[in-house]
DRENTORKOL-3810 file (N, C-alpha, C; in nm, 4 decimals):
REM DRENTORKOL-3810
@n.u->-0.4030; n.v->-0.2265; n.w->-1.9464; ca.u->-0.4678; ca.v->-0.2718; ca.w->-1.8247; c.u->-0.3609; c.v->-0.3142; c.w->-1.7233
@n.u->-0.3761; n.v->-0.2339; n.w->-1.6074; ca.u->-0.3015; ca.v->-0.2879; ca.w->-1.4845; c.u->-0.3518; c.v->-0.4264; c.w->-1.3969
@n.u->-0.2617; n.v->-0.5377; n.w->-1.3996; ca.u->-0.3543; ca.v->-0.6133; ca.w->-1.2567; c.u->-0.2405; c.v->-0.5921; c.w->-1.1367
@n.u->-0.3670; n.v->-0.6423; n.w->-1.0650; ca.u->-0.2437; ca.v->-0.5879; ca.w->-0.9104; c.u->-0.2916; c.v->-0.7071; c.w->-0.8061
@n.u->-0.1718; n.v->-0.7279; n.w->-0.7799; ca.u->-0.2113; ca.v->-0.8937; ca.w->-0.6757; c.u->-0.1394; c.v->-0.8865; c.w->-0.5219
@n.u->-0.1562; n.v->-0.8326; n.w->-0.4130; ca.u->-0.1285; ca.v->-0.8286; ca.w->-0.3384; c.u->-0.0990; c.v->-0.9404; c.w->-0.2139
@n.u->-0.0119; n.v->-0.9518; n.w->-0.1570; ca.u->0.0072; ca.v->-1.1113; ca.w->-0.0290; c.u->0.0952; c.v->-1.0241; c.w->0.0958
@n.u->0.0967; n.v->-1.1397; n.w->0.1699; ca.u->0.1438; ca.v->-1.1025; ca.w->0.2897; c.u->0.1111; c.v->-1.0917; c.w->0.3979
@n.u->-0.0530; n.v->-1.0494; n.w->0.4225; ca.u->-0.1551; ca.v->-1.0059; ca.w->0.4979; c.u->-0.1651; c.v->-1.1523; c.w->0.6464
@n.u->-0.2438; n.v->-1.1076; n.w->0.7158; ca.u->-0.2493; ca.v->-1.1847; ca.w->0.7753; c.u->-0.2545; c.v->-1.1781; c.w->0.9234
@n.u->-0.3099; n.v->-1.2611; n.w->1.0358; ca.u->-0.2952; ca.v->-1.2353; ca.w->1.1916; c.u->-0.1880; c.v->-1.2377; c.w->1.2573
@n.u->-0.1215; n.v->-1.1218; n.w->1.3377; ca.u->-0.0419; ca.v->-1.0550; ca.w->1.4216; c.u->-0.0553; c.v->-0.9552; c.w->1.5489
@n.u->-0.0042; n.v->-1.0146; n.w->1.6266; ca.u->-0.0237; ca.v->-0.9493; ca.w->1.7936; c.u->0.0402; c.v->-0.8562; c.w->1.7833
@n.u->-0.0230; n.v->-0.7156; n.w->1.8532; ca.u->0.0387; ca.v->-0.5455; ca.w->1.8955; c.u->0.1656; c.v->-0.5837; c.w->1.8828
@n.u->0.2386; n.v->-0.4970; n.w->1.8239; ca.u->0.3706; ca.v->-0.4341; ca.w->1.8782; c.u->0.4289; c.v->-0.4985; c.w->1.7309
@n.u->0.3879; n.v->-0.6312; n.w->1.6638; ca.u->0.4391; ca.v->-0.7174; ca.w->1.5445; c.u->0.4285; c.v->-0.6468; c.w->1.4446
@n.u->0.4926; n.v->-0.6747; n.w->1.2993; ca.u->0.5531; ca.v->-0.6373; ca.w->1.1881; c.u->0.4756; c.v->-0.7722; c.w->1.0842
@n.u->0.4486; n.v->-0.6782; n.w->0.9502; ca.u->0.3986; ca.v->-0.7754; ca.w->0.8123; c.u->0.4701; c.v->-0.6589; c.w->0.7518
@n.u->0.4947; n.v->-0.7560; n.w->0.5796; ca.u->0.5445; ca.v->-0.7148; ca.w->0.4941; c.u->0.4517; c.v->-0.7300; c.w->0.3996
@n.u->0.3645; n.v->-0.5948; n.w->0.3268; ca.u->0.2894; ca.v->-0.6314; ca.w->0.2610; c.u->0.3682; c.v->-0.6510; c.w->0.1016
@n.u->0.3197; n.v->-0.6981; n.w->0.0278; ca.u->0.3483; ca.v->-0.7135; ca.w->-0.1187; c.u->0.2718; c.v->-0.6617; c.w->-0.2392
@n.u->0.3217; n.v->-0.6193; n.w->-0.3653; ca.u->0.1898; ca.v->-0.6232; ca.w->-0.4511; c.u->0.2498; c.v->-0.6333; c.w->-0.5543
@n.u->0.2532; n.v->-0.7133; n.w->-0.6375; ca.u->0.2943; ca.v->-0.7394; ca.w->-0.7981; c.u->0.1994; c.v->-0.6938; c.w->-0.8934
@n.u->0.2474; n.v->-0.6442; n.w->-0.9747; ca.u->0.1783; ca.v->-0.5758; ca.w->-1.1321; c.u->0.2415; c.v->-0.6107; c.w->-1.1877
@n.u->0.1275; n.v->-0.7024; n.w->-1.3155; ca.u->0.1508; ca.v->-0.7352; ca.w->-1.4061; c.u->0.1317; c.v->-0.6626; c.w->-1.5258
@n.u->0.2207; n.v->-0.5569; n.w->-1.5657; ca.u->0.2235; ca.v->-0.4594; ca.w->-1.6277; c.u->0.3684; c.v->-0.4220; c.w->-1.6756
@n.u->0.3890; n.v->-0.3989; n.w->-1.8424; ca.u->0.5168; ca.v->-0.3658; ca.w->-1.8774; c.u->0.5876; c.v->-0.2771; c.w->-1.8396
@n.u->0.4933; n.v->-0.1790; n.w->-1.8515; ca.u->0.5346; ca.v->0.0107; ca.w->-1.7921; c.u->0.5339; c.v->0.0208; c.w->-1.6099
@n.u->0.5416; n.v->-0.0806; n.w->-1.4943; ca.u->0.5079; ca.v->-0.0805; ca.w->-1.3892; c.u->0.6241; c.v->0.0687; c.w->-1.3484
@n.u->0.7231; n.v->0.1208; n.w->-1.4035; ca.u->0.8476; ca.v->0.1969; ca.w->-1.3674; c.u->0.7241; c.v->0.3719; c.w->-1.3665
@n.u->0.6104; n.v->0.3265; n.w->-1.4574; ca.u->0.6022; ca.v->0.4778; ca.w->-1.5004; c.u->0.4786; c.v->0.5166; c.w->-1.4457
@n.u->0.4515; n.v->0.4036; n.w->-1.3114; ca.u->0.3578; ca.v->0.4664; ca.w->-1.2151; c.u->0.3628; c.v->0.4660; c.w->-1.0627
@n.u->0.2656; n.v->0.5453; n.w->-1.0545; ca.u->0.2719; ca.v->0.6144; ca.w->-0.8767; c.u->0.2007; c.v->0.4811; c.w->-0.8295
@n.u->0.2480; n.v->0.4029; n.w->-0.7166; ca.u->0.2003; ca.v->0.3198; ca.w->-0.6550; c.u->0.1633; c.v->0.3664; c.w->-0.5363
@n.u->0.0780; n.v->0.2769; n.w->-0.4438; ca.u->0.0227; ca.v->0.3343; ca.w->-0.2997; c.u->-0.0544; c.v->0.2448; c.w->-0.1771
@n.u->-0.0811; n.v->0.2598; n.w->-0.1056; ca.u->-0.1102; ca.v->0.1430; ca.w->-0.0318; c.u->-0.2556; c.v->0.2381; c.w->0.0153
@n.u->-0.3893; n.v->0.1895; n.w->0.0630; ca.u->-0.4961; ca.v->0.2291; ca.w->0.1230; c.u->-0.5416; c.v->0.1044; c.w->0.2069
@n.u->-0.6247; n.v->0.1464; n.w->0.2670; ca.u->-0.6839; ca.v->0.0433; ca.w->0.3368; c.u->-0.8556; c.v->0.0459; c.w->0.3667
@n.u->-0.9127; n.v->-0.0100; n.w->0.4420; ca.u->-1.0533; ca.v->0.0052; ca.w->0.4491; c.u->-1.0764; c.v->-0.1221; c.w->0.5470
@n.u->-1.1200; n.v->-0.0516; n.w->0.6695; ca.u->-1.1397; ca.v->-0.1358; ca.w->0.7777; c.u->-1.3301; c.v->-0.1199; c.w->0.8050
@n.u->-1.3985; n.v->-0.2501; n.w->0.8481; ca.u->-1.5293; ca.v->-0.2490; ca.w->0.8113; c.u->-1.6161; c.v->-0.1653; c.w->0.8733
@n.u->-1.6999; n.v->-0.0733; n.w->0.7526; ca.u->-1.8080; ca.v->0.0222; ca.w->0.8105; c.u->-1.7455; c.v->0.1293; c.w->0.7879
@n.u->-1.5949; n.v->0.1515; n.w->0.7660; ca.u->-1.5314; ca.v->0.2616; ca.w->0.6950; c.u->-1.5195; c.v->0.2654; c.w->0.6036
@n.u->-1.4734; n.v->0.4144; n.w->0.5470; ca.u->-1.4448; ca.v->0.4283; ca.w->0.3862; c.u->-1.2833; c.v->0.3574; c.w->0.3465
@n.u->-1.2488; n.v->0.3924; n.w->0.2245; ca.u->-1.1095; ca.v->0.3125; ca.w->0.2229; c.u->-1.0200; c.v->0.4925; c.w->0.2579
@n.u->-0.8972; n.v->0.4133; n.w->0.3082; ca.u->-0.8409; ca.v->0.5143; ca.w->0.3798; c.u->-0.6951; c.v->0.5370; c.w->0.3223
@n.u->-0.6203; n.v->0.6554; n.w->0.3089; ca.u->-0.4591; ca.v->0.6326; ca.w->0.2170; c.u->-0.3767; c.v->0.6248; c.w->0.3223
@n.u->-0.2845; n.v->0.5167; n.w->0.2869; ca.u->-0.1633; ca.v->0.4777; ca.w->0.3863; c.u->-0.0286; c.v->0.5556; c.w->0.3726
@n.u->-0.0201; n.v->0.5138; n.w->0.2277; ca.u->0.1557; ca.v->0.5593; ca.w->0.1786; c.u->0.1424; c.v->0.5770; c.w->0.0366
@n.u->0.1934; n.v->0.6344; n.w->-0.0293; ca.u->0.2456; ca.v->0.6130; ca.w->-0.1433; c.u->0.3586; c.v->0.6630; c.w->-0.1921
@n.u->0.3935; n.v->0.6505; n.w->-0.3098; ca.u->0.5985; ca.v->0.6611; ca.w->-0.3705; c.u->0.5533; c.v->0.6750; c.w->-0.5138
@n.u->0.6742; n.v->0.7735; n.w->-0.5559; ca.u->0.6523; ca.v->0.8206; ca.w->-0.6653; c.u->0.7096; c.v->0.6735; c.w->-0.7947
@n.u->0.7548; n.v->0.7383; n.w->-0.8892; ca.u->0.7683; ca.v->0.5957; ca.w->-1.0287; c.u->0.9324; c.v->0.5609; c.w->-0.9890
@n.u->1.0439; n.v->0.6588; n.w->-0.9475; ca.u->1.1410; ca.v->0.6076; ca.w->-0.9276; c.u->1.1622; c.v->0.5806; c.w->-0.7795
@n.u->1.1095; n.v->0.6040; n.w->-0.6660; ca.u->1.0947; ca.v->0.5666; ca.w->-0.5476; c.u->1.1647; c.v->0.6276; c.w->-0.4836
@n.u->1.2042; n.v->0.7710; n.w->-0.5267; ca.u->1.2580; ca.v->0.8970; ca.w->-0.4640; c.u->1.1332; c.v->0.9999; c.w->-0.4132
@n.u->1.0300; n.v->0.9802; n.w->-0.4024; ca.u->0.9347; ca.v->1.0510; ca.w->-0.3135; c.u->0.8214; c.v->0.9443; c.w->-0.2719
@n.u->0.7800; n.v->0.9855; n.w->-0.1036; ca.u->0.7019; ca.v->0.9309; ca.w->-0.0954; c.u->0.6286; c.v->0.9893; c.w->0.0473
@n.u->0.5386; n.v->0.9110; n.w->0.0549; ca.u->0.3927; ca.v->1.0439; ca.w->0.0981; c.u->0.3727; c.v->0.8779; c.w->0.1974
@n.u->0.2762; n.v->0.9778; n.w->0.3564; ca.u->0.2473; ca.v->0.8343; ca.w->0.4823; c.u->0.1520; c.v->0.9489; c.w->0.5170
@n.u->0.0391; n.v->0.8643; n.w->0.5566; ca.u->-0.0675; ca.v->0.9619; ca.w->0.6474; c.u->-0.0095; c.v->0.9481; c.w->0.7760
@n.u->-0.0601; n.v->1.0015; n.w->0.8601; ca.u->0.0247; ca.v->1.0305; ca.w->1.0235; c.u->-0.0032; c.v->0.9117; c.w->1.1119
@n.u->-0.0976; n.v->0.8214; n.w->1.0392; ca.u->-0.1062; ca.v->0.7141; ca.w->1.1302; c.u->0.0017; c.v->0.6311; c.w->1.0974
@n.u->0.0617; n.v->0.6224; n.w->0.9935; ca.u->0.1495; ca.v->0.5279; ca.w->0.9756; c.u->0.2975; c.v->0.5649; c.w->0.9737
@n.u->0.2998; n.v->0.7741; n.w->0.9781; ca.u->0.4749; ca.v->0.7804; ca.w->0.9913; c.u->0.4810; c.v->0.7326; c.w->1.0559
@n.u->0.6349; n.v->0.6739; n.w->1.0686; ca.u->0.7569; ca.v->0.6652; ca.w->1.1818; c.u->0.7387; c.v->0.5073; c.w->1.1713
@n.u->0.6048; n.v->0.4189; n.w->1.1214; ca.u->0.5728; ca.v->0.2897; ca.w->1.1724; c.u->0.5703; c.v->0.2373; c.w->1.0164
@n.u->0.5458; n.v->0.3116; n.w->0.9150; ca.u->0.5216; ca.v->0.1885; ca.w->0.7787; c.u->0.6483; c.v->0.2399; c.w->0.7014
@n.u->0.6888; n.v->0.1656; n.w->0.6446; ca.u->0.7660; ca.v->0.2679; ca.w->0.5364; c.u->0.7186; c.v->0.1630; c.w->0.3785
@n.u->0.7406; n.v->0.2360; n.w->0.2809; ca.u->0.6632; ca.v->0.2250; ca.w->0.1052; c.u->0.8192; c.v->0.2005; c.w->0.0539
@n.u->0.7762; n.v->0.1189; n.w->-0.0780; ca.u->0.9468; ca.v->0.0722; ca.w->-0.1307; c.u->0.8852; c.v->0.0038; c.w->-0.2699
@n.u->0.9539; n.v->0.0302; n.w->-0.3564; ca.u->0.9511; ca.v->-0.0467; ca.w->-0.4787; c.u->1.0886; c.v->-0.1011; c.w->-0.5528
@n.u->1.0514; n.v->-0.1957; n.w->-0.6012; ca.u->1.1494; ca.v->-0.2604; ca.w->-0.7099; c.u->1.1438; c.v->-0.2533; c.w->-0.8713
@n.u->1.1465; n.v->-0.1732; n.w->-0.9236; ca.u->1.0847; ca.v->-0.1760; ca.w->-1.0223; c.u->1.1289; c.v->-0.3019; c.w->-1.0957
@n.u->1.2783; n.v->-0.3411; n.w->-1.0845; ca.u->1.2841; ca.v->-0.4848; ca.w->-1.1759; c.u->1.1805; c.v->-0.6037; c.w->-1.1527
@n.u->1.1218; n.v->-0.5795; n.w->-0.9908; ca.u->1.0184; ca.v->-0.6740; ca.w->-0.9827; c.u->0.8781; c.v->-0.5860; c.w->-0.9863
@n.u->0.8907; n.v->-0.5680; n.w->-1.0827; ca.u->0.7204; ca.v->-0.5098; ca.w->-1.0473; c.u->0.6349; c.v->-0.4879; c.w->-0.9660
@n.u->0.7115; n.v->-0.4651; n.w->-0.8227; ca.u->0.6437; ca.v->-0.4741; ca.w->-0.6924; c.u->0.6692; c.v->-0.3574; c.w->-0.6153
@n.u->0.5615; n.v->-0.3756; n.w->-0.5031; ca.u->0.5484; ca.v->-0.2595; ca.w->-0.4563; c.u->0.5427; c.v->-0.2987; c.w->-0.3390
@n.u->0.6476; n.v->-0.2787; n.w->-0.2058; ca.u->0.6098; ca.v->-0.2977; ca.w->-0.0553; c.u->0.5401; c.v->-0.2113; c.w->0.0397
@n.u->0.4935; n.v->-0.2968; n.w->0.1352; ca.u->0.4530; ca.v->-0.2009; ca.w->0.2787; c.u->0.5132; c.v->-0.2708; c.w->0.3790
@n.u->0.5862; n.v->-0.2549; n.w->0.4626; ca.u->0.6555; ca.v->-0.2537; ca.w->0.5680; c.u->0.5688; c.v->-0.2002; c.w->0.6699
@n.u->0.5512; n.v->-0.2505; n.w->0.7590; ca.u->0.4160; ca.v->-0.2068; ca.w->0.8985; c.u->0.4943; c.v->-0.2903; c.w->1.0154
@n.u->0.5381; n.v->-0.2034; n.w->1.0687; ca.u->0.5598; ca.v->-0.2463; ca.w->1.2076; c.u->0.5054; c.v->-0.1958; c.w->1.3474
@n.u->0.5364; n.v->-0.2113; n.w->1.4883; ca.u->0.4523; ca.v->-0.1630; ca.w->1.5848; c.u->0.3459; c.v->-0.1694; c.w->1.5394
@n.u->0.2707; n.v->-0.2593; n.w->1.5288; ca.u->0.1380; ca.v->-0.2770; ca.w->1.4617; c.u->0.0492; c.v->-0.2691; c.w->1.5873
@n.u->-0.0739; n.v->-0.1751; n.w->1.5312; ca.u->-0.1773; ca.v->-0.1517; ca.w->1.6561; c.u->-0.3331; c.v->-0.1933; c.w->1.5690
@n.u->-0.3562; n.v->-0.2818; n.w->1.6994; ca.u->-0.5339; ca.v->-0.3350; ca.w->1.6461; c.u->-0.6106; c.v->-0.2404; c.w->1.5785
@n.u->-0.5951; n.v->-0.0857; n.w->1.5582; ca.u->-0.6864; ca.v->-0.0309; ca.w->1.4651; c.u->-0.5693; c.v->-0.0164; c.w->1.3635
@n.u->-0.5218; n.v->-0.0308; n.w->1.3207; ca.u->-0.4530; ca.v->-0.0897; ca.w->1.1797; c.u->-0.5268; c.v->-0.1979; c.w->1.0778
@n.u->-0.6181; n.v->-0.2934; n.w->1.1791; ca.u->-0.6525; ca.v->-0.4140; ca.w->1.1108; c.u->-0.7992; c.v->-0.3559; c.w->1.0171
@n.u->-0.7205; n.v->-0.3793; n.w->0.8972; ca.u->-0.8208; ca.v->-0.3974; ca.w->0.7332; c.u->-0.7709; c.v->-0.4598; c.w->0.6408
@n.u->-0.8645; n.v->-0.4204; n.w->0.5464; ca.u->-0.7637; ca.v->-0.4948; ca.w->0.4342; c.u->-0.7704; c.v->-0.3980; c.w->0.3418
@n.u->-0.5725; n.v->-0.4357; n.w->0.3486; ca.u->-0.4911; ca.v->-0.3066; ca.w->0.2906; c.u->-0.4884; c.v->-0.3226; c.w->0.1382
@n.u->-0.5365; n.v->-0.2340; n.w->0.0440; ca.u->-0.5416; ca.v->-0.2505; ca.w->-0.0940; c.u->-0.4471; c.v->-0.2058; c.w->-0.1422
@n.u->-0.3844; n.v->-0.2454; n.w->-0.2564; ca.u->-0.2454; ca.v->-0.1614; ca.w->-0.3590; c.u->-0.3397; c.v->-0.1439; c.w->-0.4614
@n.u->-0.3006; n.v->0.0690; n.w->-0.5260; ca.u->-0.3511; ca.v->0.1091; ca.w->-0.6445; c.u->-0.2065; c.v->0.1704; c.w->-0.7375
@n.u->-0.2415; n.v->0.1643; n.w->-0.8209; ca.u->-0.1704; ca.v->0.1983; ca.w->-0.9476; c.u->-0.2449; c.v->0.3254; c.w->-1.0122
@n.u->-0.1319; n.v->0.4504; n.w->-1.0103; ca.u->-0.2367; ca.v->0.5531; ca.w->-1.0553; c.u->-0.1293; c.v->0.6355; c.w->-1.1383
@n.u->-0.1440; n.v->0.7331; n.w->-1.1958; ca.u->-0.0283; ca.v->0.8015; ca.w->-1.3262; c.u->0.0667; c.v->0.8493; c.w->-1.2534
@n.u->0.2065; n.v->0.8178; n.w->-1.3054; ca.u->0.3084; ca.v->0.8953; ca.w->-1.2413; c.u->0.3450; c.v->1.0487; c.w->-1.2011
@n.u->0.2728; n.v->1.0656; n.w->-1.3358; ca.u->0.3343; ca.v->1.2787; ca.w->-1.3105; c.u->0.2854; c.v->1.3421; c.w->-1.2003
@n.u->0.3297; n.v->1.4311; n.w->-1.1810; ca.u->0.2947; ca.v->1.5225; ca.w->-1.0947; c.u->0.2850; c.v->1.5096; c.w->-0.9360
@n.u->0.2120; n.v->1.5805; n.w->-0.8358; ca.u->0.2410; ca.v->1.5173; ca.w->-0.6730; c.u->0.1691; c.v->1.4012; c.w->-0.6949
@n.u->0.2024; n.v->1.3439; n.w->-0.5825; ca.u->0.1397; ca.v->1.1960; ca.w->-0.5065; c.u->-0.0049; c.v->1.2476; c.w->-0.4829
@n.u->-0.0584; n.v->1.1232; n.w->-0.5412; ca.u->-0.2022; ca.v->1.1725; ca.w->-0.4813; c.u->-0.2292; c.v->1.0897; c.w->-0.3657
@n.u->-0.3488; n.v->1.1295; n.w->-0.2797; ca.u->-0.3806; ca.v->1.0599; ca.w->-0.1304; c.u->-0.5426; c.v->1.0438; c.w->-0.1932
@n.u->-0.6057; n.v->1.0687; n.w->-0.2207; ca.u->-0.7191; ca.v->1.0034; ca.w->-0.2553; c.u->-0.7112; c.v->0.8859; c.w->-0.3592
@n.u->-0.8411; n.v->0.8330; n.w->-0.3139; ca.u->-0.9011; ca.v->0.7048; ca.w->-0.4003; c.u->-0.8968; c.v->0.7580; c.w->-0.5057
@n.u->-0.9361; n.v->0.8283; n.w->-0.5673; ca.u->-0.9780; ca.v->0.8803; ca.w->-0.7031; c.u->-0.8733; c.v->0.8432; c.w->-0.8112
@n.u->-0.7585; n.v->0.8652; n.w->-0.7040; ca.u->-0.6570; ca.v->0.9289; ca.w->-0.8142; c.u->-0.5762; c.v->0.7870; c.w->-0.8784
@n.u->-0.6205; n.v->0.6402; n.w->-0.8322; ca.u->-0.5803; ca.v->0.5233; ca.w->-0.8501; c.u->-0.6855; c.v->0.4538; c.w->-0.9303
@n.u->-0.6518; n.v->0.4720; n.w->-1.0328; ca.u->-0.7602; ca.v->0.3605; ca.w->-1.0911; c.u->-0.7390; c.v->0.1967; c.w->-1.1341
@n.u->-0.6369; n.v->0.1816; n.w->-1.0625; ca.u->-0.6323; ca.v->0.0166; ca.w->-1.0742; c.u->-0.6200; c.v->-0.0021; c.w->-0.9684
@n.u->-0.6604; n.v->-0.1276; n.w->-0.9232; ca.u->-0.6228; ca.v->-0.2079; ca.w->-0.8004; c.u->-0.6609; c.v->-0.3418; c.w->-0.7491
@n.u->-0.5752; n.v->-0.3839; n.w->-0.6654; ca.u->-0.5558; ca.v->-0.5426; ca.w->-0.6625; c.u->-0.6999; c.v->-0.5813; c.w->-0.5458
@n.u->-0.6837; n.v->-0.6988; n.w->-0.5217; ca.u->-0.8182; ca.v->-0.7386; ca.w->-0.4714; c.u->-0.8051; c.v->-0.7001; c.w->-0.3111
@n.u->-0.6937; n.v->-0.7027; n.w->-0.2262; ca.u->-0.6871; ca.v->-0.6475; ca.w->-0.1320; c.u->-0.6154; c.v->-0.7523; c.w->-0.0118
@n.u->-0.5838; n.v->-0.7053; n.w->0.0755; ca.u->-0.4988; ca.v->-0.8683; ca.w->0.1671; c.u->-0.5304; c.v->-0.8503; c.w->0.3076
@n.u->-0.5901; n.v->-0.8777; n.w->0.3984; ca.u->-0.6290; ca.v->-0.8849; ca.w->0.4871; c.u->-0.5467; c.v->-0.8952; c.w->0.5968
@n.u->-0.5566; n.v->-0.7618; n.w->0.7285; ca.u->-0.4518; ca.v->-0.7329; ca.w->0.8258; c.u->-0.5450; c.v->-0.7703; c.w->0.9274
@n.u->-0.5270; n.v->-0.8409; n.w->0.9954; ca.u->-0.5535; ca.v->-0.8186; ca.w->1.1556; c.u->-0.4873; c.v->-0.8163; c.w->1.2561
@n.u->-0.4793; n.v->-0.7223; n.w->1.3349; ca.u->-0.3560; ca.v->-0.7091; ca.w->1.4551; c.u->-0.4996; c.v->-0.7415; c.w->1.6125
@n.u->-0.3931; n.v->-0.8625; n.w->1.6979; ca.u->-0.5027; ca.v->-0.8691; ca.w->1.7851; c.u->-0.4171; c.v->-0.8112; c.w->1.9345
@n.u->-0.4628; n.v->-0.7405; n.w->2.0093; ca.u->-0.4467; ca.v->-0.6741; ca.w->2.1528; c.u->-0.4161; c.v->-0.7831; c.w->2.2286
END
């Protein structure tokens, strides 16, 4: 069993920067694909970023190239999001999933079956 605890979240004006976080408490955290989604209200949840198990590949939907970048530590069991130039439709709350290492990165929900409770972004105009 994966748990996943995410921090960081929180209110920030256009143009500002958060560092999201997510710790797993998990032995094997090295031998999975981590990822960031989000889900802003009345929407579905949406894929941000994700990075492969050694943190030599990694995957951004187009809203977030150039502006988020994905990072792990594996000695800390953590998994970052970096979000800067932050724009008011950014604001949800951004979830971290844990899903199997092999093969490509996946961008759907499906493909994560653990995940933390979620951390709450709001960027205000």
């Amino acid at each position: 069993q994966v748990q996943l605890v995410e921090s960081g979240g929180g209110l920030v004006q256009a143009g500002g920067s958060l560092r999201l976080s997510c710790a797993a408490s998990v032995r094997t955290f090295s031998t999975y694909a981590m990822a960031w989604f989000r889900q802003a209200p009345g929407k579905e949840r949406e894929f941000v970023s994700a990075i492969r198990t050694s943190g030599g590949s990694t995957a951004y939907a187009d809203s977030a190239k150039g502006r988020f970048n994905i990072s792990r530590d594996n000695a800390k069991n953590t998994v970052y999001l970096q979000m800067n130039s932050l724009k008011p439709e950014d604001t949800a709350v951004y979830y971290c999933g844990a899903g199997w290492g092999g093969g490509v990165l996946l961008t759907a929900v499906a493909g994560y079956p653990y995940w933390g409770q979620g951390t709450q972004v709001t960027v205000s105009s």
